[in-house]
Each structure stands twice: as structure tokens, then as C-alpha cells.
C-alpha positions in Angstrom: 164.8 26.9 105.4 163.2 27.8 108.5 164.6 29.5 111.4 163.6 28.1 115.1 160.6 29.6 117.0 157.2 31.0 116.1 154.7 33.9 116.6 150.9 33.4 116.9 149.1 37.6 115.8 145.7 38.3 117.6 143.5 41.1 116.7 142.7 42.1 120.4 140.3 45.0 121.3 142.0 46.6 124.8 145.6 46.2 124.0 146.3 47.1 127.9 144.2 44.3 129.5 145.9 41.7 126.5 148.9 43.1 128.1 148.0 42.6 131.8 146.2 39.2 131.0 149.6 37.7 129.4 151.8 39.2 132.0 150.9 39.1 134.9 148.3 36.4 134.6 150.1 34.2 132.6 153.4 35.6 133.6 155.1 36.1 129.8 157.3 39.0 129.4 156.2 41.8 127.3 159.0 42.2 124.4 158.0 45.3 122.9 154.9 47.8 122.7 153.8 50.2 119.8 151.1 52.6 121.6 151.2 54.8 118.8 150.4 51.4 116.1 148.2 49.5 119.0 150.8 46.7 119.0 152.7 44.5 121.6 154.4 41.2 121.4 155.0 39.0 124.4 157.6 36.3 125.0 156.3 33.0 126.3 158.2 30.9 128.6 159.2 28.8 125.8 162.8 30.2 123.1 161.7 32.1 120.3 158.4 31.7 120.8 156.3 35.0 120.9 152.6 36.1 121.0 151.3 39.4 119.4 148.9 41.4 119.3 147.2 44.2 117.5 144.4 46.3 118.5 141.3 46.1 115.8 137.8 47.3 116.0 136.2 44.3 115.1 137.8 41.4 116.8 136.9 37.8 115.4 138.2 34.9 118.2 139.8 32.6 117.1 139.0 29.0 116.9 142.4 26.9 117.2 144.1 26.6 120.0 147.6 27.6 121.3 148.7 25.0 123.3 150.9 25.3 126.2 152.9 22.6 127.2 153.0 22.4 131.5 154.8 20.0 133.6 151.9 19.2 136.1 148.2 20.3 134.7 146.9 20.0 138.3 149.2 22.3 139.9 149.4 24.5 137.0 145.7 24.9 136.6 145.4 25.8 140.3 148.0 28.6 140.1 146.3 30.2 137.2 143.2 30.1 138.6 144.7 31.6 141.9 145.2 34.4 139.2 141.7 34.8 138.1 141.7 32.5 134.8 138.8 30.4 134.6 138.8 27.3 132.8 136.0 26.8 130.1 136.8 22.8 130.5 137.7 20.0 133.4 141.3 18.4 132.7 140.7 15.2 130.1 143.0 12.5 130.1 143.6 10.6 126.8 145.2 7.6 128.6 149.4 7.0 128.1 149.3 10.3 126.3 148.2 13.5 127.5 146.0 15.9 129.6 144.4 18.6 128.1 142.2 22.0 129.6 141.1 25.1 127.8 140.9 28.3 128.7 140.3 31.7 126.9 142.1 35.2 127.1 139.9 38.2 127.4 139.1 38.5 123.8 137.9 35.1 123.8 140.8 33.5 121.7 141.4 29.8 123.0 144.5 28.6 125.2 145.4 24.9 126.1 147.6 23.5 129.1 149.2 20.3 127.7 150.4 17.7 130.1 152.1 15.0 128.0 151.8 11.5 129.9 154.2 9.5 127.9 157.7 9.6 127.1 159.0 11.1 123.7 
């Protein structure tokens, strides 16, 4: 019933800095852009998995969390922050299973690195 991959919308309010945040911070590749509609769409690292965007007025953050899944949190964490994103949170480690840090985008919507520490 359901085709592989997803897409997470965000109601942004400065469609250009989403863009620049996800790019060349984060290092996604912008898929497509509609200046005239203030929308965009980038491609995460991971198949058929997207992020978009449309610019809004009133933008509400949201609460949940996308969660991205990283090979080494430590390493990862000090390359993004080499790129001016600053943690809201110190690396947890739930023991034998994961390590977890937040961070937010620019219109305070909240992103997770994901380390998993055990084997699936």
C-alpha cells in the first residue's frame, strides 16, 4: 500500500535562510523551489526521504522531532557545529541502545542526531 520514503512540510517564515540552513549547513540538496508559491523541498541524505517547506505568516514550531540517524554523534556534532548549529542539548546515552542530541532549525522546528549503539 505504501510506497518507500517520506516527506516531513514545515511552515517556515524566510524560505531563503530554510534553504541555506538545510543546504549548506546541513548539506541536503535542494530538489525543487517555487519562488512564486514560497515553496522548496530538500532531499536528505537518506532515499526518498525529503523535507519541505512553505513560507507562512504565522509560523507555529513544531514539537516532534525529526530524527537523523548519524554514524558517530561525536564527530557528527562537531562538524555541524563547525557550521554554526548549536545544540539545545549535551549527547545522552540510553545504555546498549542509542545516543541522542537536539538541535533546532531557524524557525525553531526540532532536529535529532541518532546514534544507534546496538545491533539491529
Amino acid at each position: 500500500m505504501f510506497k518507500s520514503g517520506f516527506t516531513v512540510w514545515y511552515n517556515v517564515s524566510n524560505m531563503e535562510r530554510t534553504i541555506q540552513f538545510y543546504t549548506e549547513q546541513l548539506g541536503f540538496v535542494l530538489d525543487f523551489q517555487d519562488k512564486d508559491n514560497g515553496m522548496a523541498c530538500v532531499q536528505t541524505n537518506t532515499k526518498d526521504c525529503f523535507i519541505g517547506f512553505s513560507e507562512a505568516v504565522e509560523v507555529i514550531s513544531t514539537k516532534a522531532s525529526v530524527v537523523f540517524e548519524v554514524e558517530d554523534i561525536e564527530a557528527a556534532v562537531k562538524a555541524l557545529s563547525q557550521k554554526g548549529i548549536e545544540f539545545t542539548s549535551e549527547i545522552t546515552t540510553i545504555p546498549g541502545l542509542v545516543k541522542l542530541t537536539t538541535f533546532k532549525d531557524p524557525d525553531g522546528h526540532n532536529l535529532e542526531l541518532s546514534q544507534t549503539l546496538m545491533g539491529i
